[in-house]
C-alpha positions in Angstrom: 0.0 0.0 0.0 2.4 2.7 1.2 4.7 1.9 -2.8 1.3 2.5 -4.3 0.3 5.8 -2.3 4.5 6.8 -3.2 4.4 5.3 -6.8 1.1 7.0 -7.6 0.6 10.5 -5.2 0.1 12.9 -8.0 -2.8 11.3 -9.6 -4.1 10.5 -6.2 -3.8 14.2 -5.0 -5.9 15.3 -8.2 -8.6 13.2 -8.1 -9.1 14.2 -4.5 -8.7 18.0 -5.6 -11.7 17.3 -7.9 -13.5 14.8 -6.1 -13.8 17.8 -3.4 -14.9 20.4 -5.2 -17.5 18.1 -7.1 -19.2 17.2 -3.8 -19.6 21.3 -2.9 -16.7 22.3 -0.9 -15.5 25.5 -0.9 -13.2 25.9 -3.9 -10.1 27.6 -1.8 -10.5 25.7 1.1 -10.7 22.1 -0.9 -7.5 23.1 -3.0 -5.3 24.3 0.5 -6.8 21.3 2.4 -5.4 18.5 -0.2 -2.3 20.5 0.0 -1.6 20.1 3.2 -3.0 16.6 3.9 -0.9 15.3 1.3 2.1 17.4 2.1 2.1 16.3 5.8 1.3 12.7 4.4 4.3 12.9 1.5 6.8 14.2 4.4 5.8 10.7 6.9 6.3 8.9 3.3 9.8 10.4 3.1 8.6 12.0 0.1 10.1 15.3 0.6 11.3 16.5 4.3 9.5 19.4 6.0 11.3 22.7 4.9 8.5 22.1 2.3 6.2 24.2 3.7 9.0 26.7 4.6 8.8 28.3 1.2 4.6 28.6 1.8 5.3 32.3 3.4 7.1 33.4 0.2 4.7 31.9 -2.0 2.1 33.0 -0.6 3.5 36.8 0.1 4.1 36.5 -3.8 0.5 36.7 -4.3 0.0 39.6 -2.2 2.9 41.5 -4.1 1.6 41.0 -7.4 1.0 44.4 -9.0 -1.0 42.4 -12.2 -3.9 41.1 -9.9 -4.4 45.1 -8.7 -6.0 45.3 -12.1 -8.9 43.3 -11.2 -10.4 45.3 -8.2 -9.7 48.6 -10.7 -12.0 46.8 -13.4 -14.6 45.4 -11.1 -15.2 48.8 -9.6 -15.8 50.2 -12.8 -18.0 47.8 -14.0 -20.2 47.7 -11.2 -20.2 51.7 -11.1 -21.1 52.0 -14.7 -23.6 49.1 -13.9 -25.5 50.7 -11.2 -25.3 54.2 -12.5 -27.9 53.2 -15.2 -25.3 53.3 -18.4 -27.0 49.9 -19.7 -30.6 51.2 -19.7 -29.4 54.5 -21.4 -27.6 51.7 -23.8 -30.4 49.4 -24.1 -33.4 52.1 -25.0 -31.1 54.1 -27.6 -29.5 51.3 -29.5 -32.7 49.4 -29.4 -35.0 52.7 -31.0 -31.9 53.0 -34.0 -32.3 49.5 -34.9 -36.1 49.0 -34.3 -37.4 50.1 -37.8 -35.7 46.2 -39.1 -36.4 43.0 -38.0 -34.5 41.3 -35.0 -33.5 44.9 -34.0 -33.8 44.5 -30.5 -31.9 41.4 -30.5 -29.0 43.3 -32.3 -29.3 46.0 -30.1 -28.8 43.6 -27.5 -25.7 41.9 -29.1 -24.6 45.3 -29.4 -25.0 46.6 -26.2 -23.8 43.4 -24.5 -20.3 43.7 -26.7 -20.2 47.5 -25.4 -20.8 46.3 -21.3 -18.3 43.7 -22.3 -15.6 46.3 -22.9 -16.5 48.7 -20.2 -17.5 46.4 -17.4 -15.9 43.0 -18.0 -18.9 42.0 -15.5 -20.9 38.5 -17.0 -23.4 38.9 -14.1 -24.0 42.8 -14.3 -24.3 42.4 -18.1 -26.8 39.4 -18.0 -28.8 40.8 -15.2 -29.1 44.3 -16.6 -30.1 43.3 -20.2 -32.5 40.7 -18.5 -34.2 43.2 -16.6 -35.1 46.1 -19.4 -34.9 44.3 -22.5 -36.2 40.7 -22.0 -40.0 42.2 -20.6 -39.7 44.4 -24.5 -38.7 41.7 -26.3 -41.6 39.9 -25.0 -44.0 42.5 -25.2 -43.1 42.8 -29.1 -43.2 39.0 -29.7 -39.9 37.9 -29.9 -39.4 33.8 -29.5 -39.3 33.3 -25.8 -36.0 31.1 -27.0 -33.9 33.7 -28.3 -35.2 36.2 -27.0 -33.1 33.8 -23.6 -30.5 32.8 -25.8 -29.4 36.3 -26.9 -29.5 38.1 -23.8 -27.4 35.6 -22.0 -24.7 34.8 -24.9 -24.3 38.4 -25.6 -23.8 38.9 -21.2 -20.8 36.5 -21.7 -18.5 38.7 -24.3 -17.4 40.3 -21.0 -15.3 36.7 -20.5 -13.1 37.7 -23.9 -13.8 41.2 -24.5 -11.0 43.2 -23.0 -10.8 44.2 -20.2 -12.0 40.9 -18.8 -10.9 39.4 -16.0 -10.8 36.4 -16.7 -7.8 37.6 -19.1 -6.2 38.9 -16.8 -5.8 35.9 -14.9 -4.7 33.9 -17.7 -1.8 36.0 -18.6 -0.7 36.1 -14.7 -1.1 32.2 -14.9 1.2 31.5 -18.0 3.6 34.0 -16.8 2.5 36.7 -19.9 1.6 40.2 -20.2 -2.0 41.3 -19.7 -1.6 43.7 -22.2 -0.3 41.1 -24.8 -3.4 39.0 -23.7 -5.6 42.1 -24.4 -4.6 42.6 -27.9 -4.3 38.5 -28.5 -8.4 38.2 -27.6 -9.5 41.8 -29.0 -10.3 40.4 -32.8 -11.6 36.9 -31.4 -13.8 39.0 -29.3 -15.0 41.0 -32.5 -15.6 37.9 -34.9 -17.5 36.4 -32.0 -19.8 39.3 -31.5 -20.6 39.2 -35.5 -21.2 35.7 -35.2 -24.0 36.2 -32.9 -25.1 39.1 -35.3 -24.9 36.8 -38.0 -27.3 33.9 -36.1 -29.6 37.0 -35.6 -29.7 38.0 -39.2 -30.8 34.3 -39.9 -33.3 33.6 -37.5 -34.5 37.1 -39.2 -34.6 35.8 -42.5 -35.9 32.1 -41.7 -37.8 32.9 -39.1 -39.4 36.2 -39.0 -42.0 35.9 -36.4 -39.4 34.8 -33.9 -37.8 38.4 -34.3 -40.4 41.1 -35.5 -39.5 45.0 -36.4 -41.0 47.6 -33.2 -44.0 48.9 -34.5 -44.0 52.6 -35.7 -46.0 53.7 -32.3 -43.1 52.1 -30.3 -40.3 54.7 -31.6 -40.3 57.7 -30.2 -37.3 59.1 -31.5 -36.9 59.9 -35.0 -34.2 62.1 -37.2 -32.3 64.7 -35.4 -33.1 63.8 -32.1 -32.6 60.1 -32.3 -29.1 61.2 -34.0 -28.5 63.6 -30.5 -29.3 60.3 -28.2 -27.1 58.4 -30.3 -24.0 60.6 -29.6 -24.8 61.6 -26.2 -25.0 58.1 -25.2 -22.7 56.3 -27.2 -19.3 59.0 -27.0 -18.5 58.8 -22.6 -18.8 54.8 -23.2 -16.8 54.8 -26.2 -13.9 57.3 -24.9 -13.7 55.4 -21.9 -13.4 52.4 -23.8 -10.3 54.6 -25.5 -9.3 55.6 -21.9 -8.6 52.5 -20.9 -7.9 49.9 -23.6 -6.7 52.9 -25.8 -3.4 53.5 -23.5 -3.0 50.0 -22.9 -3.0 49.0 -26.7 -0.3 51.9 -27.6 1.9 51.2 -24.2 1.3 54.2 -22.7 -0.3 52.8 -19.5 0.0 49.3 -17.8 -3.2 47.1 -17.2 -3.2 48.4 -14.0 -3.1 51.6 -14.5 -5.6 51.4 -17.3 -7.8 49.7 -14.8 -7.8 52.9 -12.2 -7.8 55.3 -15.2 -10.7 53.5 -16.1 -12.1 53.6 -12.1 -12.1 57.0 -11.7 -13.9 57.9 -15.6 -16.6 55.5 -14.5 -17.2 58.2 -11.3 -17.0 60.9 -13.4 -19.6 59.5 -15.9 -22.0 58.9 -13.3 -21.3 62.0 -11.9 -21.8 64.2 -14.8 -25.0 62.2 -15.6 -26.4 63.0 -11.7 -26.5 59.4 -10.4 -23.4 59.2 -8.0 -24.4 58.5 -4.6 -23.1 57.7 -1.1 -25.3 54.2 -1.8 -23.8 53.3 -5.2 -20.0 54.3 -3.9 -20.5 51.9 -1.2 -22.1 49.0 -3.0 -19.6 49.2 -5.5 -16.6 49.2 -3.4 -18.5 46.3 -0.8 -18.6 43.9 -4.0 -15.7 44.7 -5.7 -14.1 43.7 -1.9 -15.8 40.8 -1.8 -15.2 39.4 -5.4 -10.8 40.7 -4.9 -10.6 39.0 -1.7 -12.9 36.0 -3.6 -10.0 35.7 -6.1 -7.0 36.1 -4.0 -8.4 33.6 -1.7 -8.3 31.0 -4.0 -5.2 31.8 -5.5 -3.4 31.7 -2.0 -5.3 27.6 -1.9 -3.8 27.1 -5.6 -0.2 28.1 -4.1 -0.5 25.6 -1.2 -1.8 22.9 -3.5 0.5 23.9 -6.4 3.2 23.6 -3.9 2.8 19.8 -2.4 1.6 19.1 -6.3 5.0 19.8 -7.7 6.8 18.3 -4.8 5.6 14.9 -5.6 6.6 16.0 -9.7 2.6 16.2 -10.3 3.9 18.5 -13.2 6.0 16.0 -14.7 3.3 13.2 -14.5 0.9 15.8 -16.4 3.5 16.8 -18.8 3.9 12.9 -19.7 0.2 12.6 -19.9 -0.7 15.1 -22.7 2.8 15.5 -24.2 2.4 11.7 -25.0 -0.6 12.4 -27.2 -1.1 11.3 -31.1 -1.7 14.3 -33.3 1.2 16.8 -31.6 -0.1 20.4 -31.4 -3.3 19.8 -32.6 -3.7 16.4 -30.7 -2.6 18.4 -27.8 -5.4 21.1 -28.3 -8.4 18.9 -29.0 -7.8 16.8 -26.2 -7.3 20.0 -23.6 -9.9 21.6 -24.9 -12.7 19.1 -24.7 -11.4 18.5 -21.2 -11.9 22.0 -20.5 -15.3 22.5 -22.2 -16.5 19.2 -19.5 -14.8 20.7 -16.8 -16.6 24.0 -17.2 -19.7 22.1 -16.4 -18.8 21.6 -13.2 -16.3 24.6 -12.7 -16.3 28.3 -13.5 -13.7 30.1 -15.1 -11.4 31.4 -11.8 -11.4 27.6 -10.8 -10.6 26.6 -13.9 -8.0 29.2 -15.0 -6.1 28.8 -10.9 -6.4 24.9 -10.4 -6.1 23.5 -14.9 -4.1 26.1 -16.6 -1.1 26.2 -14.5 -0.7 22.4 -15.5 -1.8 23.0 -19.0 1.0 25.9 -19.7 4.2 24.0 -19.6 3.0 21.2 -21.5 2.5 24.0 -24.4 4.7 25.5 -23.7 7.4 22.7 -24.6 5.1 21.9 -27.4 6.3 24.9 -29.3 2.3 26.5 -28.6 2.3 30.3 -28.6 1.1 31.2 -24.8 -1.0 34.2 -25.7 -2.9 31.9 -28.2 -3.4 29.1 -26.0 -4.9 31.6 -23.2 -7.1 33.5 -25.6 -8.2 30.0 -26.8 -9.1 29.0 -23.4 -10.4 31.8 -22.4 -13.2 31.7 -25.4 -13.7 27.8 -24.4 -14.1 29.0 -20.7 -16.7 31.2 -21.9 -19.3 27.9 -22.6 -19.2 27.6 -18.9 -21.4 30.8 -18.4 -23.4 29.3 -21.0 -23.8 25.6 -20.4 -26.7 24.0 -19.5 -28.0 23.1 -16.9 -25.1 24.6 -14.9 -24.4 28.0 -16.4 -24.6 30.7 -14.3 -25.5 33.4 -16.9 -28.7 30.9 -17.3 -29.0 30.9 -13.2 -28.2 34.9 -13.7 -31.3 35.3 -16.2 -33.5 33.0 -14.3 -33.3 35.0 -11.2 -34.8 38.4 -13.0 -36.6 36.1 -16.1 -41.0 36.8 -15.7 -43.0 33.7 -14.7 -44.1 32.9 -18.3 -40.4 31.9 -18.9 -39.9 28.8 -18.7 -36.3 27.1 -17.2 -36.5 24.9 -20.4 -36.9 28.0 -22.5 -33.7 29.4 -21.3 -31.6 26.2 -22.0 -33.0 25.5 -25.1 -32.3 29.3 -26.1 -28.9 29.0 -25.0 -27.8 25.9 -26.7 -27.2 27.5 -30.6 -24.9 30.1 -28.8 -22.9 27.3 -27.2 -22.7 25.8 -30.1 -21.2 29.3 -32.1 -18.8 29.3 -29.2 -17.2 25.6 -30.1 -17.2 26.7 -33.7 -15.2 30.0 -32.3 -12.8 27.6 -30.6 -12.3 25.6 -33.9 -11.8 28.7 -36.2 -8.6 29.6 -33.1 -7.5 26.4 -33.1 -7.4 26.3 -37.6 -6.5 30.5 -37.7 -4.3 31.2 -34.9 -3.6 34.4 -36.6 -6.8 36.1 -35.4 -4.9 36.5 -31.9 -1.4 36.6 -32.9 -2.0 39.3 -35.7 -0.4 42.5 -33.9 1.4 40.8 -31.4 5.0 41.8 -31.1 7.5 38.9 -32.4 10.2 36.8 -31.0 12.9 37.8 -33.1 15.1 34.9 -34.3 18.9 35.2 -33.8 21.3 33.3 -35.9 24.3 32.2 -33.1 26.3 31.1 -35.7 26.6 34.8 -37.0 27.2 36.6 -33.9 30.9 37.6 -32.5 31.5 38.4 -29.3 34.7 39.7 -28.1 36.1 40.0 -24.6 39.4 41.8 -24.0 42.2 39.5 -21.9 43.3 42.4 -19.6 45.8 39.9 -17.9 45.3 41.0 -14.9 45.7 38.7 -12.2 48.5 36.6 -14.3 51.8 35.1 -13.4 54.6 35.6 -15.9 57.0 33.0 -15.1 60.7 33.2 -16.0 62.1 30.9 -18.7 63.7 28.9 -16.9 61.1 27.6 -14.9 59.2 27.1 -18.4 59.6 23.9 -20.2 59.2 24.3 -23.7 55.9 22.3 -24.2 57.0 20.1 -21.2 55.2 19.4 -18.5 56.2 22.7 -16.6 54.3 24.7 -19.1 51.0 26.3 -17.6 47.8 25.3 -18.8 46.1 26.5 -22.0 43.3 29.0 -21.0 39.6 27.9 -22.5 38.6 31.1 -24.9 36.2 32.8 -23.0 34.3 33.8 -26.4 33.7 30.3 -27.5 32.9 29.1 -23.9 30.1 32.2 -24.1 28.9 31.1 -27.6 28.6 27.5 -26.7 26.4 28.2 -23.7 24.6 30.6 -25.8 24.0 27.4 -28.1 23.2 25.5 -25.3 19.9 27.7 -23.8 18.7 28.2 -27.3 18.3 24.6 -28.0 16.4 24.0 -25.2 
């Protein structure tokens, strides 16, 4: 029993990892329990000795020095500021009275809108709840198919998964060790091209379908010409130079994430204070939940340290590096396997479980495979997004329930959702065949040729005995040493790193 537990303590640590959080227990607590179980149970094994769990303090203070995971708090408060201060309803009602004269207008407005709270909230469950509240009762009231009416409203909530500035980004570049602002510009045209896929499933159901998405009738738009051109621009320009304000600076280097993210922060407060709807209430909610959701986060990135710490111990990263580097296909085997694993898993998990407990194990493996990081995240990251959308487990489906009428029925909602699942996995496979939609605009590695590079280092002699002749034999054994050229030793070493 005790060569088994030795022979076979990685896989036994994960199964118990998921096995916990399967049964309901608290995702931070499960992941810094099996850590320490099994570390205290690997030390009696004389698996490692007990300065193990001497490094915890650094790796833990690690966490807390991060300056990358400051972003998050900065993003969350301004989505939940914009959120509260009425900005989607404002959103909502004009979009939806410029596209109302054509069919399945208020569904694009909603796709629309939705990609807009994407990029200035980065919020699923603000987004989701918002739009279910002021446009799902309209929909309804014009006669839109209870189904997509569902299906749109939550699909277009989860763009704020790949739609910069997401969070969920953000904590895939800290995990693979990449920059956020990298990640950004990797999932900004994936982001776009999903948003006009949705357009494009709208503009069919239009065409095929036409009762499921009728045109507003003439008596339900109130604005018309110049004044529906003056609620366009009043409405649409603060959103859109925010959206400037902070992805703007972060795209052209002239901010980090971070400070994008407080840039961002304080325009949110002056937008709802220019439009009259900054309170003592809404400060305080805003900074309560984003508190709640930070310390949410770091908590269970303090449990994946503890766990990822007793994990590697045991070489738990060398046993999952063997397991999916071993796979037929390569790359591609690689990706199709990881990613199907990832689109089950989000059945069960959500995306901050997923991105602190699988990706950290998923990274090196690419990494070694030759698999650009950036991709691979931004692919994740748009698989991650099915978990919102997943029936029966989604949240943005639990999300719309919670605000959905009475005559909307639970089955209405999954059966509404399951075409936009379904776009997503099509999104995955159009990454996975056109990895240039993320790594267009991405700086390059540039490739250096060692065999054309000449270093030179001067011999000062200093430090060298000259020895008199006589003590010299000529090429006899007296004769001192022949010096390795410190130039080829460099270029060799140089060699050496670059083949690895």
């Amino acid at each position: 029993m005790t060569q088994f537990l030795i022979a076979n303590m990685a896989p036994i640590i994960f199964a118990s990892m998921i096995l916990f959080m399967l049964v309901g227990f608290p995702v931070a607590f499960a992941l810094a329990a099996n850590g320490v179980v099994f570390g205290l149970l690997g030390m009696e094994l004389g698996l490692f000795g007990p300065q193990l769990f001497q490094a915890l303090p650094d790796r833990i203070f690690g966490v807390m020095a991060n300056d990358t995971l400051l972003a998050i708090p900065f993003f969350t408060f301004m989505g939940l500021i914009l959120e509260r201060s009425g900005m989607a309803e404002d959103l909502l009602d004009t979009i939806g009275q410029l596209f109302g004269p054509m069919r399945g207008g208020l569904a694009f407005a909603v796709v629309f809108v939705g990609a807009l709270l994407a990029a200035t909230t980065g919020v699923v469950a603000a987004s989701v709840i918002s739009m279910g509240l002021i446009s799902l009762p309209i929909m309804l009231r014009y006669g839109y198919d209870k189904k997509l009416a569902t299906g749109v409203i939550a699909a277009s909530g989860t763009l704020a998964q790949i739609i910069p500035p997401s969070l969920v980004l953000i904590i895939m570049a800290d995990q693979l060790g990449k920059s956020v602002g990298d990640m950004y510009k990797g999932a900004f045209i994936p982001g776009f091209v999903l948003t006009l896929m949705y357009v494009g499933y709208v503009v069919l159901v239009a065409i095929f379908k036409p009762k499921w998405a009728p045109a507003l009738p003439p008596e339900a738009r109130t604005l018309r010409g110049f004044k529906l051109l003056m609620r366009v621009l009043t409405t649409l320009v603060p959103p859109l130079a925010l959206i400037f304000l902070v992805l703007g600076t972060i795209f052209m280097g002239i901010a980090t994430p971070t400070e994008g993210g407080a840039m961002g922060a304080t325009g949110a407060l002056v937008m709802a204070l220019a439009r009259k709807r900054l309170t003592w209430k809404l400060l305080k909610q805003g900074m309560e939940t984003t508190a709640k959701l930070t310390t949410f986060v770091v908590f269970i990135l303090i449990g994946a340290r503890v766990f990822s710490l007793t994990f590697y111990a045991v070489d738990g990263h060398r046993w999952v590096e063997h397991l999916l580097s071993d796979l037929p296909g390569g790359q591609i085997g690689f990706l199709i396997v990881v990613n199907a694993l990832v689109f089950l898993l989000a059945f069960f998990l959500d995306f901050f479980e997923l991105s602190f407990i699988i990706v950290p194990l998923l990274g090196p493996v690419a990494d070694k495979l030759g698999i650009d990081l950036i991709w691979f995240g931004v692919l994740l990251a748009v698989n991650m997004q099915t978990s919102f959308m997943h029936p029966p487990f989604g949240f943005a489906l639990f999300f719309l329930r919670s605000v959905a009428p009475p005559s909307i029925k639970t089955s209405d909602i999954y059966w509404g959702a399951i075409p936009f699942v379904c776009i997503q996995v099509i999104m995955v496979g159009l990454l996975i065949m056109l990895p240039q939609l993320v790594t267009f605009g991405l700086d390059k590695d540039v490739k250096v040729d060692l065999n054309a590079v000449e270093i030179d280092v001067p011999v000062s002699g200093y430090g060298s005995i000259d020895l008199p002749p006589s003590l010299v034999a000529p090429g006899g054994k007296g004769a001192p040493a022949t010096e390795e050229d410190p130039n080829k030793a460099i270029m060799e070493s140089l060699k050496r790193e670059q083949a690895k």
